[in-house]
ZAMITI-420779 format. One record per residue (C-alpha): residue in three letters; x, y, z; residue number from 0. Coordinates in steps of 0.25 Angstrom, whole numbers, plus 5000, padded with zeros to 4 digits. Last residue first. Layout:
BEGIN
("ALA",(X,Y,Z),NUM),
...
END
This chain:
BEGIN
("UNK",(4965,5033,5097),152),
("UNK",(4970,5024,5088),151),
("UNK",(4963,5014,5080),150),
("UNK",(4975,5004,5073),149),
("UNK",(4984,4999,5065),148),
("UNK",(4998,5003,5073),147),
("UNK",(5000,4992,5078),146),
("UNK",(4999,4984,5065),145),
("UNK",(5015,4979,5065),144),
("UNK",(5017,4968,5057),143),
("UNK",(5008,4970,5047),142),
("UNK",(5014,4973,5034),141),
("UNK",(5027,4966,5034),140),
("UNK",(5022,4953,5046),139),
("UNK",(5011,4950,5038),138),
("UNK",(5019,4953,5026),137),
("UNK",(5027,4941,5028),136),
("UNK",(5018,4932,5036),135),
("UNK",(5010,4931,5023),134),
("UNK",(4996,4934,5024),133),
("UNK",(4986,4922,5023),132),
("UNK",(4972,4930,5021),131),
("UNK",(4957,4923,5022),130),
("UNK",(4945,4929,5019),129),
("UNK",(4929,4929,5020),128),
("UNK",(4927,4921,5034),127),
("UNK",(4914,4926,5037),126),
("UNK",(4910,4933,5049),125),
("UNK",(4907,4945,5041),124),
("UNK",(4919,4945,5036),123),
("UNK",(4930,4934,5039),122),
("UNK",(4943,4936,5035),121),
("UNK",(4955,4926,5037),120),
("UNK",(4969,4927,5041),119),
("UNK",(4982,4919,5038),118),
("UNK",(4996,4923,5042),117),
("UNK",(4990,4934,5053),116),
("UNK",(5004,4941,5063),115),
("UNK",(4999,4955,5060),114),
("UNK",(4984,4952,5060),113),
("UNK",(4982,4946,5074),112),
("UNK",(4988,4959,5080),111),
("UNK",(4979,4967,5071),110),
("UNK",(4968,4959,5073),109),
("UNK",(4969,4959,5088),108),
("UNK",(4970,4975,5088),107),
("UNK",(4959,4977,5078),106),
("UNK",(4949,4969,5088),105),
("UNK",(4953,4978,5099),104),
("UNK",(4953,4991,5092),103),
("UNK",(4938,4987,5086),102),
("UNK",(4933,4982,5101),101),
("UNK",(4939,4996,5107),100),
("UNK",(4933,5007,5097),99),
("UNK",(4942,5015,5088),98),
("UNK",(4943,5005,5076),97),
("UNK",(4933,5001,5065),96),
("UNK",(4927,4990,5057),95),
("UNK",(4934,4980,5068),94),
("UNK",(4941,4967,5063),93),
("UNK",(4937,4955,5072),92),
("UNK",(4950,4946,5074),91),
("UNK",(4947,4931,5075),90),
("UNK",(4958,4921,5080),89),
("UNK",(4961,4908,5074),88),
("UNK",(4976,4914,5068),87),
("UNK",(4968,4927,5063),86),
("UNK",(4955,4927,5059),85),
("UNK",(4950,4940,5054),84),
("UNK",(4935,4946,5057),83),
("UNK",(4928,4957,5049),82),
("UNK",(4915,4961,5051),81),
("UNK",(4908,4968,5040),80),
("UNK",(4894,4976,5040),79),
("UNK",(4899,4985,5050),78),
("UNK",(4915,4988,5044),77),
("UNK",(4925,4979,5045),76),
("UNK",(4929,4977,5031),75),
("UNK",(4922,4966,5021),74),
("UNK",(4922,4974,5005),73),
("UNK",(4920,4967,4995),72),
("UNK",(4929,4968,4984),71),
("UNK",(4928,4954,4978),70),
("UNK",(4942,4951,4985),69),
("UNK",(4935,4955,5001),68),
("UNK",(4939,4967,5003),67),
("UNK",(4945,4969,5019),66),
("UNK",(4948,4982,5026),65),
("UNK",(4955,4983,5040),64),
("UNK",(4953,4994,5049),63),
("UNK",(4962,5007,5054),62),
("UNK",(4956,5020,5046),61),
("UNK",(4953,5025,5060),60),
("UNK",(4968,5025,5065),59),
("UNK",(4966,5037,5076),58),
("UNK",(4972,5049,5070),57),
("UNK",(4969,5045,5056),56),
("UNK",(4979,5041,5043),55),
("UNK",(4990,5038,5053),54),
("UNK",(4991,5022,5055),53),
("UNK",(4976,5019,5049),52),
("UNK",(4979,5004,5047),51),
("UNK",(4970,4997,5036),50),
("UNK",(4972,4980,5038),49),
("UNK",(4967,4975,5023),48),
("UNK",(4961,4963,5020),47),
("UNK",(4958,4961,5004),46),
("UNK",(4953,4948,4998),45),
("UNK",(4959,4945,4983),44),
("UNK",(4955,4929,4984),43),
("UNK",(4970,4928,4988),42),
("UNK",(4971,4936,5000),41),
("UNK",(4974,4950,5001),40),
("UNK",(4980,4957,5011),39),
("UNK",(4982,4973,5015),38),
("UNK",(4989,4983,5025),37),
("UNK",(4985,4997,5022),36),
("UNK",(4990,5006,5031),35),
("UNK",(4983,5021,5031),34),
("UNK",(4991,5033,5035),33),
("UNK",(4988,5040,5020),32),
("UNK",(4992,5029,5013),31),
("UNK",(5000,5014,5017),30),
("UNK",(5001,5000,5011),29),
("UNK",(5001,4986,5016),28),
("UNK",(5002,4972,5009),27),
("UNK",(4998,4960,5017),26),
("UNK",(5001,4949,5008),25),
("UNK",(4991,4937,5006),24),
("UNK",(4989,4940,4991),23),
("UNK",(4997,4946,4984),22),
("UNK",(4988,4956,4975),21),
("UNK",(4990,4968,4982),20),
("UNK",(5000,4972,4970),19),
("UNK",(4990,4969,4962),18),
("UNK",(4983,4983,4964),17),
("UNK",(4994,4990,4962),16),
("UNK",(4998,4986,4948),15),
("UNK",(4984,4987,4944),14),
("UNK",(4984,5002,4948),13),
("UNK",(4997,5002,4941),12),
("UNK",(4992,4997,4929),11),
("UNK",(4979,5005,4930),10),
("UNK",(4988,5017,4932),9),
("UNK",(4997,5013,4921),8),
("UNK",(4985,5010,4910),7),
("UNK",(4978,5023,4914),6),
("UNK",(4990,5031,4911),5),
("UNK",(4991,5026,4897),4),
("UNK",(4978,5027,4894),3),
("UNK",(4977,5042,4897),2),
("UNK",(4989,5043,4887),1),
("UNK",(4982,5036,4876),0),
END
């Protein structure tokens, strides 16, 4: 009886912290381990996620953005995935990795563009998968200053 007990408050509070995310349109951001976490989801459940590495590494390697489509699939940056945002008519390339000039150059635009974005859609793969409305609100609260999200040398 005991045992069940505790299994039924930490899957409650699991539960509990796992609909917190469920607003939709809100960036929400978190912090571990040097590690910020900034995070939307839209209303069909998709998740884009903007990872800033602002002391967990030396040089900011962990620096990237993750995005799960609502069925769990997974379309990041990576060599099979190309990522690309449109942001007010303008396209933004996400690189799969930083520490080389092209991928510091495309993350810089897309992290100016990204701060100041009240509607944004996802295209992987070079089609559009995605769309995100943020509030201007918590635009502005959570990432209203990226400078430091980036590859450092």
């Amino acid at each position: 009886m005991n045992v069940y007990f505790k299994t039924l408050i930490f899957s409650t509070t699991l539960l509990a912290t796992v609909s917190a995310q469920a607003i939709t349109n809100i960036w929400n951001s978190e912090f571990g381990q040097g590690v910020s976490q900034n995070s939307i989801q839209n209303e069909q459940g998709d998740v884009f996620t903007i990872n800033c590495d602002i002391g967990y590494s030396e040089n900011g390697e962990l620096t990237g953005v993750k995005f799960t489509l609502a069925n769990g699939q997974d379309l990041s940056p990576s060599d099979s995935n190309t990522l690309e945002l449109l942001i007010n008519g303008n396209a933004y390339w996400i690189p799969d990795s930083l520490g080389w000039r092209n991928g510091d150059n495309a993350w810089y635009s897309f992290r100016e563009a990204i701060q100041s974005a009240t509607q944004f859609d996802v295209y992987a793969n070079q089609k559009k998968v995605a769309s995100f409305v943020p509030t201007p609100q918590s635009t502005k609260t959570v990432l209203g200053d990226l400078s430091e999200c980036e590859y450092r040398n």
